[in-house]
N, C-alpha and C positions, 0 to 999 in steps of 0.2 A: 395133348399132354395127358401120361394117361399115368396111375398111380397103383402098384401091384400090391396087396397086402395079402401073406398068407403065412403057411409054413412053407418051410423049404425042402420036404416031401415031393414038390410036383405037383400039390394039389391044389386045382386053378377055382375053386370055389369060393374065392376071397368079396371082399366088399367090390363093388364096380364103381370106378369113379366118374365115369362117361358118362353125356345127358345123351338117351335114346333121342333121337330127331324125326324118324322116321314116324311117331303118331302126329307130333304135331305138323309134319308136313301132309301128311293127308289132311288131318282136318283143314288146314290153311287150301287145300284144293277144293274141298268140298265147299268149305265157306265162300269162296272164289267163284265155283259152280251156280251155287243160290244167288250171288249178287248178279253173273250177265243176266242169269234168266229174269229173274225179276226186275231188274233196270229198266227194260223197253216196258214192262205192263206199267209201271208207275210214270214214266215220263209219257203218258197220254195226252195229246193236245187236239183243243178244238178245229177241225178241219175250215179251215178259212183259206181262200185265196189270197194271197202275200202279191198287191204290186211286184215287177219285177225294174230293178233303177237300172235306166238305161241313159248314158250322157250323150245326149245330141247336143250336138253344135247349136247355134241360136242360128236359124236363115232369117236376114234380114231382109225384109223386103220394103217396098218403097212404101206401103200402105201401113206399116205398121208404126202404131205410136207409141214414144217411150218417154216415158214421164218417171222423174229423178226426184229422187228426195234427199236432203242436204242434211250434214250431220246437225245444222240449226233446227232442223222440220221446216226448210223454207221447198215449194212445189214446183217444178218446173215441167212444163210441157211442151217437149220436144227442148228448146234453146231457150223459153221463154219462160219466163216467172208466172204463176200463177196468184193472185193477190190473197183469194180463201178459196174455202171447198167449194161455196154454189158458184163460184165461175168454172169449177173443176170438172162438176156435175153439168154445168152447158154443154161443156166442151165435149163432154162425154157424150151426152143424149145426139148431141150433133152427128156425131161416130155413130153412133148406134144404129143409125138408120142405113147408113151404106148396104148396100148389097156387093159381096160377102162384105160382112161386116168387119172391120181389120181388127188385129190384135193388138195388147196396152202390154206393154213389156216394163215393170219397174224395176227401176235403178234405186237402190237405197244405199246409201252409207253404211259404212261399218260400225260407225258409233251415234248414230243416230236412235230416239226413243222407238218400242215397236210401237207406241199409241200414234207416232206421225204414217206410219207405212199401216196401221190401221183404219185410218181418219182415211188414206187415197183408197185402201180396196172399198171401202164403204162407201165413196162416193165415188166411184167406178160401177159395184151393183147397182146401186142408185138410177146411174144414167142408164144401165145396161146392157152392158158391153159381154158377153159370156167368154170369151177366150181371154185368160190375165196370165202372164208370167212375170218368172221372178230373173233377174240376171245376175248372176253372182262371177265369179271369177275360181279358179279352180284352185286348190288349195295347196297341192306342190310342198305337202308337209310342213310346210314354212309355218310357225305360229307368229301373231301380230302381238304387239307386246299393251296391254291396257295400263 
């Protein structure tokens, strides 16, 4: 929309009513410019090796033990209740000694405290068992409702 003011001579020296675009689109490239280049020097990160997660399946073998913990905190090893920890930590040292030594796979509830699935790994180091996993179920987007 553009707005003519003059005489009516012919002569086009009148006021302009148009906004020039053409500086501010340079500067907005140049400003543009300075931002990639200096984006990568400022997002510097300390060089670490990042795990990479990889979902393997659980192989279940015959040697291995799985002890479940109940949204109560009550202990079960294998099918069998556990009364307290130093019967947990027996059971444990007992394993321990195997050659290879099997692995303790825990099963915890979803709404159980973390201080109970704290209380088994502590007394799993304990007996000393080095291979511990955790078994969860895979999450299929679906949220559980608390």
């Amino acid at each position: 929309m553009a707005m003519k003011l003059g005489s009516g001579d012919g002569d086009d020296r009148g006021i302009m009513s148009e906004i020039n675009t053409t500086p501010l689109v340079d500067v907005m490239l140049v400003l543009l410019i300075i931002f990639l280049i200096t984006i990568p020097v400022i997002t510097k990160n300390v060089a670490v090796n990042v795990p990479k997660a990889v979902n393997i399946p659980t192989q279940t073998k015959p040697e291995n033990i799985t002890i479940s913990v109940t949204a109560d905190g009550d202990v079960y090893w294998a099918q069998q209740k556990v009364l307290d920890m130093h019967q947990l930590v027996e059971r444990v040292e007992g394993e321990a000694v195997k050659v290879p030594q099997p692995e303790i796979h825990i099963r915890a509830d979803a709404q159980t405290d973390y201080k109970n699935v704290g209380k088994v790994i502590a007394a799993i180091n304990r007996g000393g068992v080095i291979k511990v996993g955790f078994i969860t179920e895979p999450d299929h987007g679906v949220r559980g409702t608390r």
